[in-house]
C-alpha positions in Angstrom: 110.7 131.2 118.9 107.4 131.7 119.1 106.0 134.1 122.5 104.2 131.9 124.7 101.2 134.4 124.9 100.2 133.0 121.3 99.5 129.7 123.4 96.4 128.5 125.6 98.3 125.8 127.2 96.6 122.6 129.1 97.6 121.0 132.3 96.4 117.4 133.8 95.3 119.1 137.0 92.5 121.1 137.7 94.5 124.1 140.1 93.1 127.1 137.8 90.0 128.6 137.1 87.7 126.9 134.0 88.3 130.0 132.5 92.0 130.3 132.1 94.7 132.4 134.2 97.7 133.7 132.9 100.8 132.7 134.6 104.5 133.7 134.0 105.7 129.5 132.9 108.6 127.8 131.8 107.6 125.1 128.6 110.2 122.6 128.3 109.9 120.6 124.9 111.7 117.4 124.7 112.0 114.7 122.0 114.7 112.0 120.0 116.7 113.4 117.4 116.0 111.2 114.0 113.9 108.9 116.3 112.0 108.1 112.8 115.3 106.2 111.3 116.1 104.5 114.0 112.8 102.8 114.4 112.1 102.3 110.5 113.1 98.8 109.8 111.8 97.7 114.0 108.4 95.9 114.8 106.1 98.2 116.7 107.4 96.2 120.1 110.6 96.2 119.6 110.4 100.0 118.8 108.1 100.9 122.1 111.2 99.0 124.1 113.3 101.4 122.7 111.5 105.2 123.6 110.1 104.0 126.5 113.0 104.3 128.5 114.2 107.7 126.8 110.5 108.7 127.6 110.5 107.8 131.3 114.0 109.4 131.7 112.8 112.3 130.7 109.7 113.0 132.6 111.6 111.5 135.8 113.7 114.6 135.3 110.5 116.8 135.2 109.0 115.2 138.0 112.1 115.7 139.8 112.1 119.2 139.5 107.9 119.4 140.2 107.2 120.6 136.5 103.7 118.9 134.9 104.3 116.8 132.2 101.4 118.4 129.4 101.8 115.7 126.7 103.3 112.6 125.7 103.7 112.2 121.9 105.4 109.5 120.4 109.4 110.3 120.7 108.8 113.2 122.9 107.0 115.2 125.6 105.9 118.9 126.9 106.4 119.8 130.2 105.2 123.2 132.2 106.8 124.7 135.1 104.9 127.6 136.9 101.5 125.9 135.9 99.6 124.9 137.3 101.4 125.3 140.2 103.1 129.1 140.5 107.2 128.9 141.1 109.1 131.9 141.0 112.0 129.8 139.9 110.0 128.1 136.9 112.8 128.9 134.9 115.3 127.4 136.7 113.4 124.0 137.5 113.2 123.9 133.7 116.7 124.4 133.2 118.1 121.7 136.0 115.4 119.5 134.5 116.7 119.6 131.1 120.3 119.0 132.3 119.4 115.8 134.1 117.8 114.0 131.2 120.1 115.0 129.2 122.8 113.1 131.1 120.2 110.5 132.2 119.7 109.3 128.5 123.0 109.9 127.6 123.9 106.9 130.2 121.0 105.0 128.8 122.4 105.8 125.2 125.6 104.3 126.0 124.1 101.3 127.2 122.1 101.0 123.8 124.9 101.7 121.9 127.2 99.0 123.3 124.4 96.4 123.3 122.2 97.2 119.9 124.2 99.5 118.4 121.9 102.0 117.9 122.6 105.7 118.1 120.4 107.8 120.7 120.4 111.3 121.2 117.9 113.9 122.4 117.4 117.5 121.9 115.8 119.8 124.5 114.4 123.1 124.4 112.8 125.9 126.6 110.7 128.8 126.6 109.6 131.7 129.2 106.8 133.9 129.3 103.4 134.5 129.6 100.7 132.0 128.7 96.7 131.5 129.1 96.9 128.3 131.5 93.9 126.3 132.0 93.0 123.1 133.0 90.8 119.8 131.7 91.4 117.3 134.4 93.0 113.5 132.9 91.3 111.5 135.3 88.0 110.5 133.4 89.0 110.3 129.6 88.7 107.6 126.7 90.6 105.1 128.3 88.8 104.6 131.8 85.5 104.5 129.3 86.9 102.5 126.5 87.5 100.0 129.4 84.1 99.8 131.1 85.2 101.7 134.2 82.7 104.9 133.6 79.3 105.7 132.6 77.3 105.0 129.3 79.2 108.4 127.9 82.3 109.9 128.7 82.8 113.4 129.9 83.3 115.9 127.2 84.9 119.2 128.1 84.2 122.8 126.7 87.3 124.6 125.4 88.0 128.5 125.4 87.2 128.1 121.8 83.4 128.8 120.6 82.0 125.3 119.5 84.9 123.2 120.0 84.7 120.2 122.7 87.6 117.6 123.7 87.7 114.4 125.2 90.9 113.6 127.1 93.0 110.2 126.6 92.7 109.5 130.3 95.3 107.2 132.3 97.8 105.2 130.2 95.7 102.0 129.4 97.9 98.5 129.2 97.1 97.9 126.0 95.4 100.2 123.7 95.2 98.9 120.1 92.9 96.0 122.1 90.8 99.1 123.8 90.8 101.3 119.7 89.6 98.3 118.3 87.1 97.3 120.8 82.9 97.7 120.2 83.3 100.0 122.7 85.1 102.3 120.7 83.2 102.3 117.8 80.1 103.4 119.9 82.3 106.2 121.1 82.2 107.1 117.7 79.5 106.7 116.5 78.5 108.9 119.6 80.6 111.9 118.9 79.6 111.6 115.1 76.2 111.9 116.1 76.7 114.8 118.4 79.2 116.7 116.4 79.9 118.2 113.2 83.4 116.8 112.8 85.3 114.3 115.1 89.2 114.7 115.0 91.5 112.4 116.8 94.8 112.9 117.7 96.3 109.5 117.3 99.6 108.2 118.1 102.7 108.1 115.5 102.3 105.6 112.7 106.3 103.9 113.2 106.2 103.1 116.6 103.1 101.7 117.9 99.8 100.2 116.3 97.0 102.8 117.7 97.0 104.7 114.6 96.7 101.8 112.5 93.8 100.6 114.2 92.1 103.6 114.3 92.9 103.8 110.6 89.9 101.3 110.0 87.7 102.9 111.7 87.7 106.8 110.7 86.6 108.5 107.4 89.8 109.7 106.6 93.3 110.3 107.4 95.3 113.5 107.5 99.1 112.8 107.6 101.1 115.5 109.7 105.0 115.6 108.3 107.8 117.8 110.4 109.8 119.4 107.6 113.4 118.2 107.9 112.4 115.5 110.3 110.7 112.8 108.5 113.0 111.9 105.3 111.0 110.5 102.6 111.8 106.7 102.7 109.7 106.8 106.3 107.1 108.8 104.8 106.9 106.5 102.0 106.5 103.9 104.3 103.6 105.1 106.5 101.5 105.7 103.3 102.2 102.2 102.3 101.0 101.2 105.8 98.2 103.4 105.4 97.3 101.5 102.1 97.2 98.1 103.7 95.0 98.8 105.9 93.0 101.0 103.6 92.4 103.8 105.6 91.7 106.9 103.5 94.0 109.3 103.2 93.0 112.6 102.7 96.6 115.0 102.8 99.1 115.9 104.6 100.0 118.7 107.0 104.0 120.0 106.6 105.0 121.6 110.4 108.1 123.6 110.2 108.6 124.2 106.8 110.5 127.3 105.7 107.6 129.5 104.0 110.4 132.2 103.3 111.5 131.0 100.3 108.1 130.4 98.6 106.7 133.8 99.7 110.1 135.6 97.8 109.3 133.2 94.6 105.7 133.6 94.8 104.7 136.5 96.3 104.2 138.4 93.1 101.7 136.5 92.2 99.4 137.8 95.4 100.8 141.3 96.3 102.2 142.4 100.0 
């Protein structure tokens, strides 16, 4: 596993200093196992009814426990405990935490299995150490904008990186492919692309809901990122083909958690140590 110190981790609330702090945490990393086969052949609907409630079982258990839930992303979620609020006992708050949803959503599982017949299983993980903590509150971001409920702009945050700038997703709007595909969006755009060298967007998965698709249309290009092991090629083969129909542009892909071992030892001669 990888030390938590290579991390600068980001919380919704806005306890620490702009700067960072480094704080001993617990990260608790949670998603479905093969979440990607069981929602190839679904609608985007009838997919979304089934992760929300694995979703909302899980961060109950957080919350239960007062971790911070970082992220949400498609099938799964990142929680922090110690950050940004210090317990000595992070570690063992992550711990009861990932015991509870594990036997919440195996009740829920059951439940799906008897009625849809679809296998559910989830598979947790945790890590302790140090890591640079700092916050960018979630209160003001796209969505509040996107739905007329800010200013003419909305607020941009500076990183601890030189010359890099984020804009954070904000509360969890009722329906955003209508707020991605809205005018209001594509002056957002054309804002940031004005302002800014390059504009990257962290959308969600392709299989499960439509954002992606919808932003799709609207970008200059598409960079497909593949987990190694996770993603069999029959799905893969499908998103491109989704990609296609909506012609967005795609420019590559990015491969997480591939084995490099095995190339290095074939290829390495080539390059040298």
């Amino acid at each position: 596993m990888m030390p938590l110190d290579a991390f600068g981790l980001l919380t919704d609330l806005s306890e620490s200093t702009p700067e960072g702090e480094h704080k001993q945490i617990t990260v608790l990393f949670a998603d479905m196992i093969s979440s990607m086969e069981l929602i190839a052949d679904r609608d985007p609907e009838e997919a979304q009814r089934l992760l929300d409630p694995v979703l909302g079982r899980m961060m109950q258990s957080v919350q239960r426990y007062e971790g911070t839930i970082s992220s949400v992303r498609g099938d799964g979620i990142m929680a922090l405990f110690g950050a940004p609020f210090a317990y000595e006992d992070h570690a063992v708050r992550a711990c009861y935490a990932a015991l509870r949803m594990q036997e919440a959503v195996k009740r829920y599982a059951h439940e799906i299995q008897r009625t849809h017949g679809v296998p559910i299983q989830i598979r947790v993980g945790l890590n302790s150490g140090e890591a640079l903590v700092y916050a960018i509150g979630n209160d003001a971001g796209l969505a509040l904008y996107l739905s007329g409920h800010m200013g003419p702009k909305p607020t941009v945050h500076m990183t601890e990186q030189e010359n890099l700038f984020c804009v954070v997703a904000g509360p969890r709007a009722p329906n955003p492919p209508a707020l991605l595909g809205s005018e209001n969006m594509a002056d957002f755009l054309r804002l940031m692309a004005d302002t800014h060298q390059f504009v990257v967007i962290d959308s969600a998965p392709i299989l499960p809901v439509a954002d992606a698709r919808v932003l799709a249309r609207a970008v200059d290009g598409v960079i497909l990122v593949v987990r190694a092991g996770a993603a069999p090629s029959p799905i893969v083969k499908r998103v491109t083909s989704i990609l296609e129909s909506v012609q967005a542009p795609l420019l590559g892909f990015v491969l997480n958690g591939a084995e490099s071992l095995g190339f290095r030892s074939q290829y390495s001669r080539y390059y040298g140590d």
